[in-house]
C-alpha positions as CSV (number, residue, x, y, z in Angstrom):
1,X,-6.6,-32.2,-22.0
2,X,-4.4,-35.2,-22.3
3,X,-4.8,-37.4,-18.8
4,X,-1.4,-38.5,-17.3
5,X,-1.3,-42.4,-16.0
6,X,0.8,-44.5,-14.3
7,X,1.2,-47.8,-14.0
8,X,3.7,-49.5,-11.1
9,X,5.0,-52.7,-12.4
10,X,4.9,-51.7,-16.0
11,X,7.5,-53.3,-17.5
12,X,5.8,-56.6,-18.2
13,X,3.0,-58.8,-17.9
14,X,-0.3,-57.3,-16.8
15,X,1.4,-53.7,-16.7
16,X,3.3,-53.4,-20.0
17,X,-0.3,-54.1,-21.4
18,X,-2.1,-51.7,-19.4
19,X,0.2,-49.2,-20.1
20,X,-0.1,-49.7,-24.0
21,X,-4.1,-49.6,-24.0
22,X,-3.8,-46.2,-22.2
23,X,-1.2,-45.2,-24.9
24,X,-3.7,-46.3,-27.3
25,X,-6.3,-43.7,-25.7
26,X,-3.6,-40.9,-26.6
27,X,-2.9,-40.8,-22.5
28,X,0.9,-39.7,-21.5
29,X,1.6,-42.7,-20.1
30,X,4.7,-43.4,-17.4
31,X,5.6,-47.1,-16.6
32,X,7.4,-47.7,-13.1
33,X,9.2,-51.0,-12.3
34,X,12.5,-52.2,-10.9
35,X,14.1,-53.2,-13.6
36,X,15.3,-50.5,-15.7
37,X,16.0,-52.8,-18.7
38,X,12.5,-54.4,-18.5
39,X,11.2,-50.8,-18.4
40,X,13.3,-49.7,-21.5
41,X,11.9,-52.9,-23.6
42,X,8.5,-52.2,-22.8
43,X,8.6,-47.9,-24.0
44,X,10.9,-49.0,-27.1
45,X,9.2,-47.4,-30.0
46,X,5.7,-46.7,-28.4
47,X,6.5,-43.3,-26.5
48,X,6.0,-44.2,-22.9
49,X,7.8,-42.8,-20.7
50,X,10.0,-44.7,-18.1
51,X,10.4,-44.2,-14.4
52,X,12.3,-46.5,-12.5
53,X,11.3,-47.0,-8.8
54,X,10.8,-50.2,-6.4
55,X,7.2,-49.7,-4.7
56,X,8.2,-51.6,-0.9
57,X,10.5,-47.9,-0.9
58,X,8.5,-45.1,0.6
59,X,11.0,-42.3,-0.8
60,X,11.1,-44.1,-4.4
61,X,7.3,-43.9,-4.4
62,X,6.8,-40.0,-3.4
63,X,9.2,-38.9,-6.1
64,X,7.1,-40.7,-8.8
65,X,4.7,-38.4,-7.8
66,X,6.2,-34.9,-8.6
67,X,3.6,-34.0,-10.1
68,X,-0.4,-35.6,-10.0
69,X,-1.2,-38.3,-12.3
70,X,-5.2,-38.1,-13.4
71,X,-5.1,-42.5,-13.3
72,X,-3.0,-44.6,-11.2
73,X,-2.6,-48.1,-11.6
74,X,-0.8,-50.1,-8.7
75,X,0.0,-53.2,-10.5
76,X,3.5,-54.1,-9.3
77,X,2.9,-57.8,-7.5
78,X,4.5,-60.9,-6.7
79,X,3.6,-64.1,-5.1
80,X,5.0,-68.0,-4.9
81,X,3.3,-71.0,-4.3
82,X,3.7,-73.3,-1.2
83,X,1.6,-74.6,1.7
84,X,1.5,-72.5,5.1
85,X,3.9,-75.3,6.9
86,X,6.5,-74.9,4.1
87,X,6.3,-70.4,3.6
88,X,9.4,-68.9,5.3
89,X,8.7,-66.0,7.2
90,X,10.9,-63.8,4.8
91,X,8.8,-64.8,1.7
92,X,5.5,-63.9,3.6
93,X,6.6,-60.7,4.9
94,X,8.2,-59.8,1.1
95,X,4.8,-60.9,-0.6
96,X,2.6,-58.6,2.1
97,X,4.9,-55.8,1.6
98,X,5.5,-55.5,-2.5
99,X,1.4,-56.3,-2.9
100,X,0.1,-54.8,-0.1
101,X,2.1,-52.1,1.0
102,X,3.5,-51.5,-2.3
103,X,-0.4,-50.3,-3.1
104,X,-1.0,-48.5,-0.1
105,X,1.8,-46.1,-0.3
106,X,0.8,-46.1,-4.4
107,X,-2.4,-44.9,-3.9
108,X,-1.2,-42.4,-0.8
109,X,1.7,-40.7,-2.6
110,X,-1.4,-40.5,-5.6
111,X,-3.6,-38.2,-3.4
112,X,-0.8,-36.6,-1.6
113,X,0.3,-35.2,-4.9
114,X,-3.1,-33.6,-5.3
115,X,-5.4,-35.9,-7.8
116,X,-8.3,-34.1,-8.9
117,X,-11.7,-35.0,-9.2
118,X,-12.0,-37.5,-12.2
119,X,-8.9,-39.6,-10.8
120,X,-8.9,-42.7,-10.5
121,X,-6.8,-45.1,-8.7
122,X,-6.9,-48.9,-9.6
123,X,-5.4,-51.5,-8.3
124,X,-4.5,-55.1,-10.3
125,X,-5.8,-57.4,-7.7
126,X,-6.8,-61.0,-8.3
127,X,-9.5,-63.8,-7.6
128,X,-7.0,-64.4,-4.4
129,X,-8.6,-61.3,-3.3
130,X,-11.8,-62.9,-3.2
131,X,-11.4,-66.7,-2.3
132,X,-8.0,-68.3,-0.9
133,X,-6.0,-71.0,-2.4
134,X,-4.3,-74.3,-0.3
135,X,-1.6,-73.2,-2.3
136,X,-1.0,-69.4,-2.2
137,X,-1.6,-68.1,1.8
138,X,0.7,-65.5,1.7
139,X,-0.2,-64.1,-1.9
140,X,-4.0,-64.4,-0.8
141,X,-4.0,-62.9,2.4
142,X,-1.5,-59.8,1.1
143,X,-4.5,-59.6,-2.4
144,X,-7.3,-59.9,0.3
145,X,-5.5,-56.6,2.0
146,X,-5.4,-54.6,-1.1
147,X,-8.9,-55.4,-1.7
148,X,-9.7,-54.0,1.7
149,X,-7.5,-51.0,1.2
150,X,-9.2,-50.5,-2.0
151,X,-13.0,-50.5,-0.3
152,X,-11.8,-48.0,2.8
153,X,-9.9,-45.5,0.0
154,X,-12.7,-46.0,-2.3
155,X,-15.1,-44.6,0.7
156,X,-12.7,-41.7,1.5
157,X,-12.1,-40.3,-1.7
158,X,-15.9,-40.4,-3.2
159,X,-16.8,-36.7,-2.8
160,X,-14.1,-35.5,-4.0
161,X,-14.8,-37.2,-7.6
162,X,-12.4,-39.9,-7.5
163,X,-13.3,-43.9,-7.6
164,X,-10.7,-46.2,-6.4
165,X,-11.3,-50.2,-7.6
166,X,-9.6,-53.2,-7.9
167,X,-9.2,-55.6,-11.0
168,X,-9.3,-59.2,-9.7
169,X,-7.9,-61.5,-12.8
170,X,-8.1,-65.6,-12.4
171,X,-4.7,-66.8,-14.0
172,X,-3.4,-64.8,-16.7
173,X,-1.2,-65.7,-19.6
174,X,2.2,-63.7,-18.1
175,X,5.4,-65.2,-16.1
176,X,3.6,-66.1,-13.1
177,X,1.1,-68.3,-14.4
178,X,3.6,-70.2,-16.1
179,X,5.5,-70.1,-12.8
180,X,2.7,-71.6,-11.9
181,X,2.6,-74.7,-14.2
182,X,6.0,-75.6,-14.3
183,X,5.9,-76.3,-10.2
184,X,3.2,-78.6,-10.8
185,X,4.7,-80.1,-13.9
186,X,8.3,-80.3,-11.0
187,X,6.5,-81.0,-7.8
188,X,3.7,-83.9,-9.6
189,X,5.7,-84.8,-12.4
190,X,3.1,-84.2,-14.8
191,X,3.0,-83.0,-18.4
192,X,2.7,-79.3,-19.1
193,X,-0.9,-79.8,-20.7
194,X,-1.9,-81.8,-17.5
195,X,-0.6,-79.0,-15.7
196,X,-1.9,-76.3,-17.5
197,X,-5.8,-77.6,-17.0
198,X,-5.2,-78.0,-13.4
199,X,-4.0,-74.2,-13.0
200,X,-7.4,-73.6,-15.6
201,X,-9.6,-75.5,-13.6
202,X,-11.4,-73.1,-11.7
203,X,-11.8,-71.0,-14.6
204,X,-15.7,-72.3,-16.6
205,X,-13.6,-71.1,-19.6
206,X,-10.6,-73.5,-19.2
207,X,-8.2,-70.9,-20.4
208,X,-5.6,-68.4,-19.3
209,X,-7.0,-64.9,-18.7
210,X,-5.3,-62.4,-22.0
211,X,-3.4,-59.0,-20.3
212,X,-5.3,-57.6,-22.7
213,X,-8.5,-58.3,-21.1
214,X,-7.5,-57.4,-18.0
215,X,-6.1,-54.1,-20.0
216,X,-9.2,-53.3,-21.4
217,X,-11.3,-53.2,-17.2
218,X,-8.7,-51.3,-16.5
219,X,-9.1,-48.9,-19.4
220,X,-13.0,-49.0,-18.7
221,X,-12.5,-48.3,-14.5
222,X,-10.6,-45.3,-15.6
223,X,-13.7,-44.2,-18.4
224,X,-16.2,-41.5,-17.8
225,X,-18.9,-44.0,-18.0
226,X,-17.5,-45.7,-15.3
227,X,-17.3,-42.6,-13.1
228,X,-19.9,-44.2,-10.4
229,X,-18.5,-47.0,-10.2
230,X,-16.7,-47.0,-7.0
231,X,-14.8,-49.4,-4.3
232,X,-15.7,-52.4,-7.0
233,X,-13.4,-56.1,-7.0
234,X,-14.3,-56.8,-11.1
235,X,-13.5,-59.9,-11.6
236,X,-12.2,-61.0,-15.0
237,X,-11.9,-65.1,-14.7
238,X,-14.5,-66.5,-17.1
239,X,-17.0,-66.9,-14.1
240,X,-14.3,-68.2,-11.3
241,X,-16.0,-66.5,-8.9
């Protein structure tokens, strides 16, 4: 039987790849996102199929789930960077609530809706889950809470035959890490490469994480040889941590 997924935040980056290697495995595949045009670009010519909804709406998230998915991939995230004496309290409460919240009622809606044994639910994490960053407080402490969330679901649902984990990527080649390079290239006025091996620096690699790669854990977390593995942060950052 064909396996349903789908993947919040699918429209680009991380989730547009996702979404294509479990397309690749002949899985019926939905991509969710806010942006209806990014959505549309993404499913052009490759048969996915497109379901708009913004994960911080509770309503928006139980009517993605009409009917049970067999792998669920909460991927939708955001995050900016700036010290804890310069985060407005708007910016911290919006990072908390698409990352963190966004995943728990993911995940909830997910099992509410009747997965059966086999699921799996994964969510897109990050090394911020496992270490914090001078830079990043509200994105780490709102990646350490999905991490946490991941370990308690991944407890609960384990007799029924479902695994819950969490992919934890270093910096990955999409928008954000070049977010990421242009503020240091603004705030230091530095060149890109300078700022490029700065944002690389913790990785032993000294290179940008591919979607792909992370694509591929994901692909592997939701495999039948993976079917023990359970309530697991895999990192993928060329030895970062």
């Amino acid at each position: 039987m064909t396996r349903r997924v789908l993947v919040t935040g699918g429209g680009t980056g991380i989730g547009k790849a996702i979404a294509q290697a479990f397309a690749a495995q002949k899985c019926q595949v939905t991509i969710s996102g806010r942006r209806r045009d990014a959505l549309e670009q993404a499913a052009a010519g490759t048969g996915l199929e497109i379901r708009p909804a913004d994960v911080t709406d509770e309503a928006q998230v139980e009517a993605l789930f009409d009917t049970p998915y067999d792998v669920v991939v909460a991927n939708a995230g955001t995050g900016t960077a700036a010290r804890i004496e310069d985060v407005e309290l708007a910016d911290w409460q919006r990072t908390l609530t698409v990352n963190m919240t966004g995943t728990f009622l993911t995940f909830r809606a997910a099992l509410r809706a009747g997965m059966k044994p086999g699921g799996r639910l994964i969510a897109i994490a990050s090394t911020a889950s496992l270490q914090g960053g001078a830079h990043i407080p509200a994105y780490a402490a709102s990646k350490h809470g999905v991490l946490g969330l991941v370990r308690s679901v991944a407890q609960s649902v384990a007799k029924r035959g479902i695994t819950c984990n969490a992919v934890c990527p270093g910096f990955v080649d999409t928008e954000m890490a070049e977010t990421a390079i242009t503020g240091l290239m603004d705030r230091q006025g530095i060149s890109r490469d300078k700022a490029l091996k700065m944002v690389v620096g913790g990785n032993p690699m000294q290179r940008l994480i591919t979607p792909e790669e992370v694509a591929a854990t994901a692909v592997f977390l939701a495999s039948e040889g993976a079917a023990s593995v359970n309530g697991h942060a895999m990192s993928v950052s060329g030895g970062e941590v």
